[in-house]
C-alpha positions in Angstrom: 0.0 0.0 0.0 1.3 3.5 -0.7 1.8 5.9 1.9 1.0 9.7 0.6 2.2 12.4 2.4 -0.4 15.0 3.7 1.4 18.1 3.5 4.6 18.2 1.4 6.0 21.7 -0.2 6.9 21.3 -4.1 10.4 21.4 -4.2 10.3 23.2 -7.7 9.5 26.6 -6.2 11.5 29.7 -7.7 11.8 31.2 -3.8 13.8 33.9 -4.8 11.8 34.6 -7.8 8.5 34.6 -5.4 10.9 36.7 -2.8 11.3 39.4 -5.1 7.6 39.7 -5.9 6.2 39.8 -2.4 8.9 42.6 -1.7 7.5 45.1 -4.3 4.1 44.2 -4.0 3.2 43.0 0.0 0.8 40.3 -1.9 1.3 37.3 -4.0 -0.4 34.4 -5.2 2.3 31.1 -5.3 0.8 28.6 -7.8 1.5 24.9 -7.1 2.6 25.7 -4.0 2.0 21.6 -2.9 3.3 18.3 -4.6 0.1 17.5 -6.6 -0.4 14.0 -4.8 -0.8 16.3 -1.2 -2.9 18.9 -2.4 -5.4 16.1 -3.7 -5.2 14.8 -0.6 -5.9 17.7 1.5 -9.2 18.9 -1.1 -10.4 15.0 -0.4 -10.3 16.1 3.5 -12.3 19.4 2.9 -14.9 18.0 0.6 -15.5 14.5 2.5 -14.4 14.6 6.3 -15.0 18.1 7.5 -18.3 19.2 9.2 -18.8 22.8 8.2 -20.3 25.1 10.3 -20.6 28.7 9.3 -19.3 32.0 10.3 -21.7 35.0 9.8 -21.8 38.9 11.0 -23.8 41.9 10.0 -22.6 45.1 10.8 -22.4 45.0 15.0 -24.0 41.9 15.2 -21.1 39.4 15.4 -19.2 37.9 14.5 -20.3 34.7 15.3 -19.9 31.0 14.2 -22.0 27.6 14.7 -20.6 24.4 14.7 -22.1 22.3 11.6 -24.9 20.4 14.9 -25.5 23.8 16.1 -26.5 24.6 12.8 -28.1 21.3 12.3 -30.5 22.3 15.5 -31.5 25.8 14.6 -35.1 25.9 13.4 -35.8 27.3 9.9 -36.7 31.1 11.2 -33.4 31.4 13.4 -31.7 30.5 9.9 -33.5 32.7 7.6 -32.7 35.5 10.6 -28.8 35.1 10.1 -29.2 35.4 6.4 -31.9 38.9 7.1 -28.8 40.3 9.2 -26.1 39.9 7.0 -28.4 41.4 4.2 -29.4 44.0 6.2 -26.2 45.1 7.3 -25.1 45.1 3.7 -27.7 47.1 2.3 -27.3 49.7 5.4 -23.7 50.1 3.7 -21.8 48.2 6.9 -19.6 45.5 7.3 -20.4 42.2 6.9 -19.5 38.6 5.6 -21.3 35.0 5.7 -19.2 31.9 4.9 -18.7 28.0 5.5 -16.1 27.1 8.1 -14.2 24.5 9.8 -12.6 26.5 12.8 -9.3 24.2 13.1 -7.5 26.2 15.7 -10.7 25.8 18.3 -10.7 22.4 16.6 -7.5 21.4 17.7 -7.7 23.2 21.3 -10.9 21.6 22.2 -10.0 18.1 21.2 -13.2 17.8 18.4 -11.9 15.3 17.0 -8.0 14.6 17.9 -5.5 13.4 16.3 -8.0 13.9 13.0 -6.8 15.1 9.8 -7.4 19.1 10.7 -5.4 18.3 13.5 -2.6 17.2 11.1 -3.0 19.8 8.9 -2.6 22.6 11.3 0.6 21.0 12.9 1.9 20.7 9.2 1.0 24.5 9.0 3.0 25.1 12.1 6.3 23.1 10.8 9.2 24.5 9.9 8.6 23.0 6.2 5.7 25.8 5.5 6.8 28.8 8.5 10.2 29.0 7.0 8.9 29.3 2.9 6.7 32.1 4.2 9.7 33.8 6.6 11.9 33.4 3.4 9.6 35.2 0.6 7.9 37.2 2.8 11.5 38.4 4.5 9.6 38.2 8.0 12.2 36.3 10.1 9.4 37.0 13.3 6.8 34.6 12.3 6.4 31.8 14.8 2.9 30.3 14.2 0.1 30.1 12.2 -3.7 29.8 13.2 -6.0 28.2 10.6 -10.0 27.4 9.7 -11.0 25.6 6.5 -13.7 28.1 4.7 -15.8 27.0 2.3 -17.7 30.2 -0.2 -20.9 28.5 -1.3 -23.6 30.2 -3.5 -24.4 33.5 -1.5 -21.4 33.8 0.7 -19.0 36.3 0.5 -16.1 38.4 2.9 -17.3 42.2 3.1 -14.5 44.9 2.4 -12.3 45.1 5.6 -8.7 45.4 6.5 -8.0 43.0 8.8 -6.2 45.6 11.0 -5.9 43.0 14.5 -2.0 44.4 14.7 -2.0 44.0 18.3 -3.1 40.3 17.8 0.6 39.6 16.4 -1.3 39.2 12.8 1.7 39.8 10.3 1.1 37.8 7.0 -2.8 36.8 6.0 -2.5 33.5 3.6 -5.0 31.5 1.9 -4.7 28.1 0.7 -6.5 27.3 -2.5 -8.4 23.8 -2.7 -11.0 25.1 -5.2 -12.4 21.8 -7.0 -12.1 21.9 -11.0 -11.3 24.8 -13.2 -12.8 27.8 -11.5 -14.6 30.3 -14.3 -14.7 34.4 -13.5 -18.2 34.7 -13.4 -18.3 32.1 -10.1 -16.6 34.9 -8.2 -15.4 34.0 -4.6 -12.1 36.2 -5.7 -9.7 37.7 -3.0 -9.5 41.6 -4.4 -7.4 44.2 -3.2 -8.5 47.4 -3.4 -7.7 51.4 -2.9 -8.8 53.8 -1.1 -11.4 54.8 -3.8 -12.8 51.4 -3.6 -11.0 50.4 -7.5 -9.7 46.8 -7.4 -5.5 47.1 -7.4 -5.1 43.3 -7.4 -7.6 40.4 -7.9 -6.4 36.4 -6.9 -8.9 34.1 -8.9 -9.8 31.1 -6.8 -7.3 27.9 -7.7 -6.5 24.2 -7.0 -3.2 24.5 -4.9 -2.2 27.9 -4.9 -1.4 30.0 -2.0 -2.2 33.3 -1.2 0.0 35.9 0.9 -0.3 39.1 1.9 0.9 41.7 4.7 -2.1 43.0 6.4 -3.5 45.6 7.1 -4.6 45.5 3.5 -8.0 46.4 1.9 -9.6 43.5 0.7 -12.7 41.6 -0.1 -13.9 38.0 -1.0 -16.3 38.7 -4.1 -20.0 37.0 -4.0 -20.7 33.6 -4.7 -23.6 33.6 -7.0 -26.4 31.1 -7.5 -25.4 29.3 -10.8 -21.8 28.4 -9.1 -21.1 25.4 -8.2 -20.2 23.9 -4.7 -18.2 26.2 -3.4 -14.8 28.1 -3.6 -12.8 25.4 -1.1 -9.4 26.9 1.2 -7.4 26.8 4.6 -7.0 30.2 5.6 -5.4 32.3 8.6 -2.7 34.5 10.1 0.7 33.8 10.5 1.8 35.8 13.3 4.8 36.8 15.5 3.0 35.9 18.8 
């Protein structure tokens, strides 16, 4: 039987190339960033073993999350409330996001399931493997640990504009780790823009099978709507990497 690693970097990786990038720009997007046989794996835990919950706010009202049988319990009215917030709050012009989620730090913390695969994948995350890639393109040498959640952006989700300006919560670098299933078309949306301070998109990441996302933060940005017609849902691991 063959043994396949869960979390391997691809050893093909221009670093200094992808160095040079994230220098000029504070944001890049690191295509392939896995061996192919490990990023299958991980998308096989995110579609088939994880229970996803959601994570929801509207305007002052959150942010909160439910576990997927805390969802599961609600009745059909405290559902359809959640989803009158987050409209509301975005047609009053405030902040606001609604999204799928796995929250693997709390996960691993409160022993949901451990030694699971989120478990695994959070420790890999923590590794030296994956902290020192990111201390050497990034040039941060203070990085000493990542958090993580896996986030799924199904038909009518989406990540209101926001900066994520947590400074004094040792946030440093913001990375997302693309799992998208098949080949993701524009008109899906569910993509990670950057934008200016007269709200014109600078930068926009389209949603990927293994690619990986970095950025210093604070930074203006946005996870675009999910529409309708898409299909399942815009799959990642996402979180800080911080310096405490």
């Amino acid at each position: 039987m063959t043994t396949v690693a869960l979390f391997e970097i691809n050893p093909e990786l221009d670093r200094r190339a992808l160095a040079t990038k994230f220098s000029a720009d504070g944001r890049l997007q690191i295509r392939n960033i896995l061996t192919d046989q490990t990023a299958q794996e991980i998308q096989k835990i995110l579609i088939k073993q994880t229970p996803w919950g959601i994570g929801w706010q509207g305007g002052t009202n959150g942010p909160h999350g439910a576990r997927a049988d805390e969802i599961a319990a609600m009745t059909d009215g405290q559902r359809q409330n959640i989803g009158e917030t987050v409209n509301q709050a975005m047609i009053d012009g405030d902040y606001a996001f609604m999204f799928g989620q796995y929250r693997m730090l709390d996960a691993y913390l409160g022993q949901w399931d451990s030694g699971g695969p989120h478990d695994l994948l959070l420790e890999h995350l923590n590794a030296d493997p994956f902290l020192s890639l990111v201390r050497e393109i990034t040039g941060d040498e203070s990085l000493i640990k990542a958090d993580g959640q896996a986030t799924l952006y199904a038909p009518g989700h989406f990540l209101g504009v926001h900066d994520d300006s947590h400074v004094a919560e040792g946030w440093k670098i913001a990375y997302v780790l693309n799992l998208t299933i098949g080949d993701w078309r524009p008109e899906w949306g569910g993509y990670l823009n950057f934008l200016d301070e007269d709200g014109d998109v600078i930068t926009g990441f389209r949603p990927r099978f293994n690619a990986l996302n970095l950025f210093r933060v604070p930074q203006r940005h946005e996870v675009t709507f999910v529409p309708p017609f898409a299909p399942a849902g815009r799959l990642a691991i996402t979180g800080w990497l911080r310096d405490r």
